[in-house]
C-alpha positions as CSV (number, residue, x, y, z in Angstrom):
1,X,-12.8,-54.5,3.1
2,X,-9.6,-55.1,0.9
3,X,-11.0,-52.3,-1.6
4,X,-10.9,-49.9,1.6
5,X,-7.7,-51.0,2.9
6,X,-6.1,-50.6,-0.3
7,X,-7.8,-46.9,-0.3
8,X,-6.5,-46.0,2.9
9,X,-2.9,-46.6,2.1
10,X,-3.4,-44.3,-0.9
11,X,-4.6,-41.6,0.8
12,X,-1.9,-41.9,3.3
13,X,0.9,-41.9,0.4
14,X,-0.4,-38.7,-1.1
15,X,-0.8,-37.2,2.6
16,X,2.8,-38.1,3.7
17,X,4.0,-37.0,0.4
18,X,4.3,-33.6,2.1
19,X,3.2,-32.0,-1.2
20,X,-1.0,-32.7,-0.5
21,X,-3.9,-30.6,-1.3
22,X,-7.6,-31.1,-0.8
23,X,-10.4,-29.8,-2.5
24,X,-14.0,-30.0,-2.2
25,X,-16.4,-29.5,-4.5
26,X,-13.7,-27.4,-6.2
27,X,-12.5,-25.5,-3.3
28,X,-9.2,-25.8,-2.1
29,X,-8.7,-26.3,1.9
30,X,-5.6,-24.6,2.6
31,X,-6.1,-25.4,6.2
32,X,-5.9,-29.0,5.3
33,X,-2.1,-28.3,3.8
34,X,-0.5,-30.3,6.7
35,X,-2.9,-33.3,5.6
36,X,-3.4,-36.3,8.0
37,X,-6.4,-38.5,6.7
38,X,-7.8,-41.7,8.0
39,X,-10.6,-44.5,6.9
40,X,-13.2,-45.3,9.5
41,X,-16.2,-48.2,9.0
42,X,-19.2,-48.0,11.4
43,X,-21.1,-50.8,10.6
44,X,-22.1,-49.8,6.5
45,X,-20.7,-46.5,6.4
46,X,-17.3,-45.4,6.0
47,X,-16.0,-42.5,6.5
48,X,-13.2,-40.7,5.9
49,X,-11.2,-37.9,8.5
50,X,-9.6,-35.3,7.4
51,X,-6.9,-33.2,10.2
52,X,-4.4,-30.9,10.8
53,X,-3.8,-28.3,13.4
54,X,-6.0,-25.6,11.6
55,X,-9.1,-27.9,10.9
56,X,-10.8,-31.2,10.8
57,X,-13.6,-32.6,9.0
58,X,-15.3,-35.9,8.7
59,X,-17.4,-37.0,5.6
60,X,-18.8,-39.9,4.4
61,X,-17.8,-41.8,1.3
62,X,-20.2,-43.0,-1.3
63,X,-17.7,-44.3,-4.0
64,X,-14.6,-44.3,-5.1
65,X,-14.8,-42.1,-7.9
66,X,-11.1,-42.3,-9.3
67,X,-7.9,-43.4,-7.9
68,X,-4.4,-42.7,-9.1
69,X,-1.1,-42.6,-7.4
70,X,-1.1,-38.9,-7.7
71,X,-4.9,-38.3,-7.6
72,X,-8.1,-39.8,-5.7
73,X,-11.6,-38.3,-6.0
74,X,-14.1,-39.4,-3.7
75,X,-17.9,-38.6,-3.6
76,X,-19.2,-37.8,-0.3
77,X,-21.9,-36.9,1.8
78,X,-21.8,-33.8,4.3
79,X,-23.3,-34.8,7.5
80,X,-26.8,-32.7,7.1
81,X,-26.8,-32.4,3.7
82,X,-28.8,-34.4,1.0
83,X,-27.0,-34.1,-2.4
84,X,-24.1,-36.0,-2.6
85,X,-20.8,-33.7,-2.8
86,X,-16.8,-34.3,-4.3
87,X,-13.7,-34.2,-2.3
88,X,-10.5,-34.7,-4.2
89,X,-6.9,-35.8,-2.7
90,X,-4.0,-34.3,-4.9
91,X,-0.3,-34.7,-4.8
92,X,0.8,-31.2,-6.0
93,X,4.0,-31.1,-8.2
94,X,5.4,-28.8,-5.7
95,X,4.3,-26.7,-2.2
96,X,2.0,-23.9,-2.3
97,X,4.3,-20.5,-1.5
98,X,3.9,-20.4,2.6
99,X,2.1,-16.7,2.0
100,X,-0.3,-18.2,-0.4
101,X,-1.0,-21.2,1.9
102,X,-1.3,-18.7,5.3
103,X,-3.8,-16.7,3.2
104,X,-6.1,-19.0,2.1
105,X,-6.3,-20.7,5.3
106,X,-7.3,-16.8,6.6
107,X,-9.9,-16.6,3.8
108,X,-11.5,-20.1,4.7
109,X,-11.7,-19.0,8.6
110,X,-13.0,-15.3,7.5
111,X,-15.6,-16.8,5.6
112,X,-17.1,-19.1,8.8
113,X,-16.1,-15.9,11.1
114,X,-18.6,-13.9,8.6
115,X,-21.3,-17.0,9.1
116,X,-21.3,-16.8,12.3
117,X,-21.6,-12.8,13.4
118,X,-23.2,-12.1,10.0
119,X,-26.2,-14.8,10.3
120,X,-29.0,-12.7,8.0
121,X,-25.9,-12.1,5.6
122,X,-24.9,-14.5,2.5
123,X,-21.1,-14.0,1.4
124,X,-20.3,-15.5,-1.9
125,X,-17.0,-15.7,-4.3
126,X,-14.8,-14.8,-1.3
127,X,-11.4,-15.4,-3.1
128,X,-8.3,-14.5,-2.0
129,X,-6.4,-15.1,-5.4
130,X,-5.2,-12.3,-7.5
131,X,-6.3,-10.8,-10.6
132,X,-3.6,-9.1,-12.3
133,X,-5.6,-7.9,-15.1
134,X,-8.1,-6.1,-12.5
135,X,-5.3,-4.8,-9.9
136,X,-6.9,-6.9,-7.3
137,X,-4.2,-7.9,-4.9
138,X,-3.8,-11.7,-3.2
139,X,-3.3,-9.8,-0.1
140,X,-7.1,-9.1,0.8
141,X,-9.7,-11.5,0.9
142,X,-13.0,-9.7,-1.6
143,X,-16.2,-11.0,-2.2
144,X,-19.8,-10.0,-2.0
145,X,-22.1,-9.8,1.4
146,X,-25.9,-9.6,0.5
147,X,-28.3,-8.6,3.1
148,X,-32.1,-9.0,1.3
149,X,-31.8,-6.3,-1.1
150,X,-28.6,-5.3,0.0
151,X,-25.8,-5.9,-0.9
152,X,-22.3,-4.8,-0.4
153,X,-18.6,-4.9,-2.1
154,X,-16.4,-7.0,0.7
155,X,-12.8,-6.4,2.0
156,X,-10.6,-8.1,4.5
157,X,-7.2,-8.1,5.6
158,X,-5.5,-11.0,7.8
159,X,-4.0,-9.8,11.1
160,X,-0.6,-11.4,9.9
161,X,-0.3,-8.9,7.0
162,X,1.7,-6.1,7.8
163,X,1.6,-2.3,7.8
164,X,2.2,-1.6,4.6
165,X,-1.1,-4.2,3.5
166,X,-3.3,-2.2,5.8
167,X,-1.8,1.5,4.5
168,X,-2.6,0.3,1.3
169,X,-6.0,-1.3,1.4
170,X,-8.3,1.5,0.7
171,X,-7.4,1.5,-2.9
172,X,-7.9,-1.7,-3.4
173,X,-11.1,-1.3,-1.6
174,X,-12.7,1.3,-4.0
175,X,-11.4,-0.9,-7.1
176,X,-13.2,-3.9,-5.8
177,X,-16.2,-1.5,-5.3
178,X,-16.2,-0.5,-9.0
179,X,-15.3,-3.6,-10.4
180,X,-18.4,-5.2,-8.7
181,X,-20.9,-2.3,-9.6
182,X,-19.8,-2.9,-13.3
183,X,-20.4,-6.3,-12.8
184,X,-23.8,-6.7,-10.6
185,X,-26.1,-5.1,-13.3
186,X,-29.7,-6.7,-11.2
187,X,-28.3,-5.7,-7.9
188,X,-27.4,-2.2,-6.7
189,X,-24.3,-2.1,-4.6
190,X,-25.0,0.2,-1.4
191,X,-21.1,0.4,-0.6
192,X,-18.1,-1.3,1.1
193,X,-17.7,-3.2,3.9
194,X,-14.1,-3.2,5.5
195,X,-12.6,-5.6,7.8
196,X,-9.0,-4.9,9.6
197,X,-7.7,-6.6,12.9
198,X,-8.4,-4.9,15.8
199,X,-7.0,-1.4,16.8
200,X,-5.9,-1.2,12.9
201,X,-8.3,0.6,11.0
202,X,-7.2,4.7,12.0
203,X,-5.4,5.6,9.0
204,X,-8.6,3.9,6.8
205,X,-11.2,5.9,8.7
206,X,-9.7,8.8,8.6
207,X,-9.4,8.2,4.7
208,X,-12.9,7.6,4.6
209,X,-14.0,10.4,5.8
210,X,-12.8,12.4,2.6
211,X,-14.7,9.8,0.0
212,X,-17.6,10.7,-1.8
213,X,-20.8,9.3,-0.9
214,X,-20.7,7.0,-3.5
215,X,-18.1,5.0,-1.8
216,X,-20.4,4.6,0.8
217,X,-18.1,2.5,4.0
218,X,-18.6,0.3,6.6
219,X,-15.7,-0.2,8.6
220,X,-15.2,-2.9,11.1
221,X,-12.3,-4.5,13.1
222,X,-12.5,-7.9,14.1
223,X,-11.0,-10.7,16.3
224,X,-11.5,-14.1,15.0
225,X,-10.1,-15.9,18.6
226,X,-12.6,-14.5,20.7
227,X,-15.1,-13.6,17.7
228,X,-15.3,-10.0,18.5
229,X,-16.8,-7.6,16.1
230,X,-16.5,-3.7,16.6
231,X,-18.1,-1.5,14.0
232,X,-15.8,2.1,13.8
233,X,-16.9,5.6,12.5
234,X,-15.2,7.5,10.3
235,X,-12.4,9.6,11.3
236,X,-12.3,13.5,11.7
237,X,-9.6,16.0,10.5
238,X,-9.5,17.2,13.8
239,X,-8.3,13.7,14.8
240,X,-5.3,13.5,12.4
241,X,-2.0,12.6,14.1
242,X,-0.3,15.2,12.5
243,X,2.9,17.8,13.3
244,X,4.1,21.0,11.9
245,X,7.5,22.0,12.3
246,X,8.1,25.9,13.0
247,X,9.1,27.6,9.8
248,X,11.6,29.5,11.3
249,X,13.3,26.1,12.8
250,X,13.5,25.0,9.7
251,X,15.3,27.9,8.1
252,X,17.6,27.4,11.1
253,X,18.7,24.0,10.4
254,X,18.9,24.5,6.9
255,X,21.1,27.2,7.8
256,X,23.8,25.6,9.8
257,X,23.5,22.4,7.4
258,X,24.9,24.4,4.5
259,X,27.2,27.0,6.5
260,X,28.9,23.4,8.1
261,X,29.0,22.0,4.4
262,X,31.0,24.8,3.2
263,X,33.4,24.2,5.3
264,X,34.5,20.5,4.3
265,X,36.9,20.8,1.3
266,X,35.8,17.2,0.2
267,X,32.2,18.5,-1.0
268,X,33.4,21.0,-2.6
269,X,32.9,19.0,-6.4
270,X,29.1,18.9,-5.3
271,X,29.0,22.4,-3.8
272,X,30.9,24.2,-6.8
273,X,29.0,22.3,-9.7
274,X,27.2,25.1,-11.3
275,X,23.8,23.0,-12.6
276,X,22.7,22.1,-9.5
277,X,22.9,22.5,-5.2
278,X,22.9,20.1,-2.8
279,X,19.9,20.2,-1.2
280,X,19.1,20.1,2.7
281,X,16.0,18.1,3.9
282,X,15.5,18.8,7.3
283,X,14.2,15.8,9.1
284,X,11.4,15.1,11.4
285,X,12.2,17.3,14.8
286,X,14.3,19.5,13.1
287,X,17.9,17.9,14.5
288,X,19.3,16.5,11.9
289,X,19.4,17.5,8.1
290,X,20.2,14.9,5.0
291,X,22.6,16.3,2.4
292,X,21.1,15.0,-1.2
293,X,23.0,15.3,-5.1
294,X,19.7,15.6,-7.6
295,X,17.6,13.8,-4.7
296,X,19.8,11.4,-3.8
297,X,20.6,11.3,-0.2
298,X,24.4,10.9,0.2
299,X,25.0,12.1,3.9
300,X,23.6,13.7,6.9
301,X,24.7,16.1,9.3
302,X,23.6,17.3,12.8
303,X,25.2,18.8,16.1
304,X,27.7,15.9,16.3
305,X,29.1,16.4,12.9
306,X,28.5,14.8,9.2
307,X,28.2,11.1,8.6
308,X,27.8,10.1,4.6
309,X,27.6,7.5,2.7
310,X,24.3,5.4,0.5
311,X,21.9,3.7,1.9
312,X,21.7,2.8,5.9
313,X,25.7,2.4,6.6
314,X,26.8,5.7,7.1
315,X,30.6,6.5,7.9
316,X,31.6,9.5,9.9
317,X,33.9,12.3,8.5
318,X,37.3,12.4,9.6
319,X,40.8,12.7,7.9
320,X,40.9,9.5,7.4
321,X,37.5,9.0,6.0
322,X,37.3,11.9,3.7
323,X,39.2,10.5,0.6
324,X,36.0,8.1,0.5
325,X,33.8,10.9,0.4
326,X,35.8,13.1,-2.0
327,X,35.7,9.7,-4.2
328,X,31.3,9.4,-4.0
329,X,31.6,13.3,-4.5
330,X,33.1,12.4,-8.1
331,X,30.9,9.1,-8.7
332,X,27.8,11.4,-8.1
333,X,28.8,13.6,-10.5
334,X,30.0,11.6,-13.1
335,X,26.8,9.3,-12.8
336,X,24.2,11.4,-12.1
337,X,23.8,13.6,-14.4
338,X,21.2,15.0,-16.6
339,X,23.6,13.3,-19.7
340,X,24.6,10.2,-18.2
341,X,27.5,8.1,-19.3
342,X,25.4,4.9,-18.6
343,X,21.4,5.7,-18.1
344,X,21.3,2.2,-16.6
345,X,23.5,2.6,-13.8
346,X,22.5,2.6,-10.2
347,X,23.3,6.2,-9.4
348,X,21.4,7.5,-12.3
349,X,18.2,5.4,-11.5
350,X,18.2,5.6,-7.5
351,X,16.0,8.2,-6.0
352,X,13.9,8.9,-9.1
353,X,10.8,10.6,-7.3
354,X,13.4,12.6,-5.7
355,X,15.1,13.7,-8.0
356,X,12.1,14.9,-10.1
357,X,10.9,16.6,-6.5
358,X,14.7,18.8,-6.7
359,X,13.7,20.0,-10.4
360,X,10.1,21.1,-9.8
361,X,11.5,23.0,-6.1
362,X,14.2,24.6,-8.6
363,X,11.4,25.2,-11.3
364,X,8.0,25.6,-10.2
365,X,6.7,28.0,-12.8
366,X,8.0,24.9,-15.5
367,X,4.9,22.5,-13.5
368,X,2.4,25.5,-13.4
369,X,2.6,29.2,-14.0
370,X,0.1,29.4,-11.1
371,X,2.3,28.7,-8.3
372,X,3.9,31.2,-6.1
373,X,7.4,30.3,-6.6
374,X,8.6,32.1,-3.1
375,X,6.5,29.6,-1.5
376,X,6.8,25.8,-2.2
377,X,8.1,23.6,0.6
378,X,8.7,20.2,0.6
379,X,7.6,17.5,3.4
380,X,5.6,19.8,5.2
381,X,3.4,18.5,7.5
382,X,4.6,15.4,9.0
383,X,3.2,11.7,11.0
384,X,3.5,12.1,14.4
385,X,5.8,8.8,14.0
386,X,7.8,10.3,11.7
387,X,8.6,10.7,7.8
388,X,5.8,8.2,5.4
389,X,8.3,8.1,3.0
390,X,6.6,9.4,-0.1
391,X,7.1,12.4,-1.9
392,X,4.8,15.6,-1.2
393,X,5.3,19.4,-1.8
394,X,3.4,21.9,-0.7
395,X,2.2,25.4,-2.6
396,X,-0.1,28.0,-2.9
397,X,-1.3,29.6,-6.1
398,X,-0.5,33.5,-6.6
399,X,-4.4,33.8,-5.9
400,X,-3.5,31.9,-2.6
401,X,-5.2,28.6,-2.7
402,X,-3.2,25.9,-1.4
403,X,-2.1,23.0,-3.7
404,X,-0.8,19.5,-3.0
405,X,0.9,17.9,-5.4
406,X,2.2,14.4,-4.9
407,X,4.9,13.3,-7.3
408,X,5.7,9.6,-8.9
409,X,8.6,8.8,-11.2
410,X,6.7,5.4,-12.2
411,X,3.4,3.5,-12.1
412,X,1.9,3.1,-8.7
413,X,-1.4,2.1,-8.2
414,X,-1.3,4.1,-4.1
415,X,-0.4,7.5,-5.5
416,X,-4.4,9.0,-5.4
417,X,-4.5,7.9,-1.7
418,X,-1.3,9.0,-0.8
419,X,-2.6,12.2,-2.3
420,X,-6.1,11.9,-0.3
421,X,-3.9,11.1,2.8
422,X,-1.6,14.1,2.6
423,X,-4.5,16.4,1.6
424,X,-6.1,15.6,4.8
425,X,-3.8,16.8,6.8
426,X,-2.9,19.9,5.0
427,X,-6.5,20.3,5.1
428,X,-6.6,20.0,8.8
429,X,-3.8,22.4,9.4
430,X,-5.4,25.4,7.4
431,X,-8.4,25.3,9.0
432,X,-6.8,25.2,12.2
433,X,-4.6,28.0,11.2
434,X,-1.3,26.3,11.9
435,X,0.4,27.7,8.5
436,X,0.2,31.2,9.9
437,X,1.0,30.4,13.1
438,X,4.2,28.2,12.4
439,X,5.4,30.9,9.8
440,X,4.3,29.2,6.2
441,X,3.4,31.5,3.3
442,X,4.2,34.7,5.6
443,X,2.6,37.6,4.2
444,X,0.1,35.6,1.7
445,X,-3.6,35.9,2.1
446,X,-5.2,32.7,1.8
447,X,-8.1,31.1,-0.3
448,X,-10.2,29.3,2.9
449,X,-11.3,26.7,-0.4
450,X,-10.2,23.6,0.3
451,X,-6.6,22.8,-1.2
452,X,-6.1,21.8,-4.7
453,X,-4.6,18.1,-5.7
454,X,-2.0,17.7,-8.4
455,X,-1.0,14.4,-9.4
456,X,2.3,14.6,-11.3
457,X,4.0,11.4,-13.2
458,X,5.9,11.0,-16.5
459,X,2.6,10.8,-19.1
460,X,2.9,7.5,-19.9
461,X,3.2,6.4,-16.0
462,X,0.3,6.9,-14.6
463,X,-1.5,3.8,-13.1
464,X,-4.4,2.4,-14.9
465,X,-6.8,2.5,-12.2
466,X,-5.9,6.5,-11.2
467,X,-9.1,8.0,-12.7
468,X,-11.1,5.0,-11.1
469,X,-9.8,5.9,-7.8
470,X,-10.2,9.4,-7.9
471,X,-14.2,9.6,-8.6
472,X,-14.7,8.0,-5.3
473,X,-13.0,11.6,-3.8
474,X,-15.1,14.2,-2.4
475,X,-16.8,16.9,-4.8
476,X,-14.7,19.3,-2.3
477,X,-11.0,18.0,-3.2
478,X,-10.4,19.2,-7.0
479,X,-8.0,16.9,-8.7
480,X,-5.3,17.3,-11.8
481,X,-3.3,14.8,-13.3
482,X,0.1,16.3,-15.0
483,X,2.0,14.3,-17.1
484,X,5.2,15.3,-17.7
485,X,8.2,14.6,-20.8
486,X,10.1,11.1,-20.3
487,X,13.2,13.1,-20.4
488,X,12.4,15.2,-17.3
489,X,15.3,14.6,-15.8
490,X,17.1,16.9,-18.8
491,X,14.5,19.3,-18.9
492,X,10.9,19.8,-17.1
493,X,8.6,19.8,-19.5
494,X,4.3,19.1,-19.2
495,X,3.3,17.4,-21.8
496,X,-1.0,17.2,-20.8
497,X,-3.0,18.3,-18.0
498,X,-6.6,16.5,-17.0
């Protein structure tokens, strides 16, 4: 009795210790990271209770396998189950990071959820941990669901992730997928399964629907308080939340942005400098325009005047105010510049993408001698909330097929979806003839093939897992990789095309 006395005080230590983690047989029980533990004896068994307000489990103990101040191993017996099993008490040199703990505790509740609306399907090495060296992310919960023959790549996001994890989960969807083809050499793999929260999964059916039928997917939203489970279909292009702004709108706003421009002595350095313009990005619903130096947005101007500045404080123009914007006039130029002073200094570095987007609008014929260079527009089609804040122009060859190109100043692992994304709903605007209609491309006669996909990055910045990515795309969306000179920003240059 002594021996188990002793016991329980040692399991309480490491549990008040605020630092506690418990594993069985291996696993770790993130639910069980605010740890409250306590000895029981019914007659010749003793047992040991585990809490906290996520979980609770009881098992019984066997033997004391080790004991330490820091560490305790047990072996136990789950209630049911014959062979004998290990749960180990650890005090941790410091606390799990709050997102890690939040998402294992998800993993361990998806994997009961998947138990219990799944019963004919057996889900093994769910893991929620990530693998650099595979560009799996610790933000989705993968494994493997096997139905008798069957079996399928696994992929779930929590419902407190946030936007930007479910925008970007289709990538790491169709890596998973390939990774577990490669790696399941007595099993074929029919496709994915996909598992968002409920009323999130839009953008990734609507993805799906452009994939190639090797990246066969299931797509499911899911509920785990009331244990709901919907299964969804993939989207249509019809369905796209999509807008086009009138061309001629446009032109307008563009218009009266520069004419007003002209007319404030204090951007005149920017105005006058004879390597470049300031360039006028009209925004979503055509009211307001954003003034930009190489891509740089530095101020923006509608009906009630001009307000500049970097970044989200902006200051409106007046006489007093426009010595400080005479004074970022001169810091723009001096800084960015195609021959910096200082390559390392903010100015020079911010906006990279859009920068590069200002020299291929300026240059087309340097990306490809294909493009029609009275025709390239930038932004085009926009969300119905607004701007996605990636970079995207829009052409059309001098044979009039369409082109997308989507442009990247670094690595990122999202730029063939963002791609796949955009060319959805160009796609879904030509065939509904809204490029005609809204005054795009006037007087060009169209290709009705499906639009062409550039991919355009410095050479030696294109994501690992790009090609990867883009064999799951339909036979339908052709795809090029460009890879531009590191010195773009002196000169546009292509340096290989794929």
């Amino acid at each position: 009795m002594n021996d188990w006395a002793e016991l329980d005080r040692a399991l309480d230590a490491i549990a008040s210790s605020g630092r506690a983690e418990v594993r069985e047989d291996g696993e770790w029980l993130a639910e069980l990271a605010d740890l409250r533990c306590r000895l029981h004896i019914e007659g010749d068994r003793t047992l040991v209770h585990l809490w906290s307000d996520q979980r609770n489990l009881t098992r019984r103990v066997l033997r004391v396998r080790e004991q330490s101040r820091d560490r305790i191993v047990l072996e136990v017996r789950r209630f049911g189950r014959a062979k004998p099993g290990r749960l180990e008490f650890l005090r941790a040199d410091s606390r799990r990071p709050a997102p890690r703990v939040t998402r294992e505790q998800f993993r361990a509740r998806f994997q009961r959820f998947l138990a219990e609306r799944f019963p004919d399907a057996a889900v093994d090495a769910l893991s929620i941990a990530p693998d650099l060296e595979h560009s799996f992310s610790g933000l989705y919960a993968r494994g493997r669901m096997r139905e008798g023959p069957r079996l399928w790549a696994l992929l779930a996001v929590s419902p407190g992730e946030n936007a930007t994890a479910i925008d970007g989960m289709l990538a790491f969807a169709l890596l998973w997928l390939d990774w577990t083809r490669d790696h399941s050499a007595h099993h074929g793999v029919e496709g994915l399964r996909l598992f968002l929260p409920m009323g999130t999964s839009a953008p990734v059916c609507s993805r799906a629907s452009a994939l190639s039928s090797a990246a066969r997917t299931e797509i499911y939203e899911f509920d785990q308080i009331d244990g709901r489970v919907e299964k969804m279909q993939p989207g249509e292009i019809g369905n796209l939340e999509t807008s086009l702004t009138p061309h001629r709108e446009l032109e307008s706003m563009q218009l009266a942005t520069r004419q007003a421009a002209s007319r404030i002595p204090a951007l005149a350095p920017l105005l006058n400098e004879p390597r470049t313009r300031v360039g006028i990005r009209v925004l979503p619903g055509a009211r307001e325009a954003a003034l930009s130096f190489h891509g740089l947005e530095f101020a923006r101007w509608s009906g009630g005047g001009l307000r500049f500045g970097l970044g989200d404080k902006l200051t409106p123009l007046t006489t007093s105010t426009a010595p400080a914007l005479e004074k970022l006039a001169r810091q723009l130029l001096l800084h960015r510049s195609s021959l910096p002073t200082d390559a390392r200094h903010p100015l020079y570095r911010a906006a990279a993408e859009r920068w590069l987007e200002t020299l291929v609008l300026e240059q087309p014929d340097r990306l490809d001698a294909q493009l029609d260079p009275a025709h390239l527009y930038s932004q085009t089609p926009a969300l119905a909330a607004g701007d996605r804040g990636v970079i995207d122009l829009l052409g059309i060859t001098r044979r009039g097929r369409l082109v997308v190109i989507e442009l990247k100043a670094g690595e990122d692992i999202q730029l063939p979806i963002q791609a796949l994304d955009y060319w959805l709903r160009v796609r879904r605007h030509q065939l509904a003839g809204d490029f005609e209609r809204y005054g795009y491309f006037a007087g060009v006669a169209f290709d009705p093939k499906p639009p062409l996909v550039w991919l355009v990055a410095p050479g030696l910045h294109f994501h690992s897992t790009t090609a990867a990515l883009v064999r799951y795309f339909s036979p339908e969306i052709q795809v090029s990789r460009i890879g531009l000179n590191e010195t773009w920003r002196r000169a546009l240059k292509v340096i290989f095309r794929q």
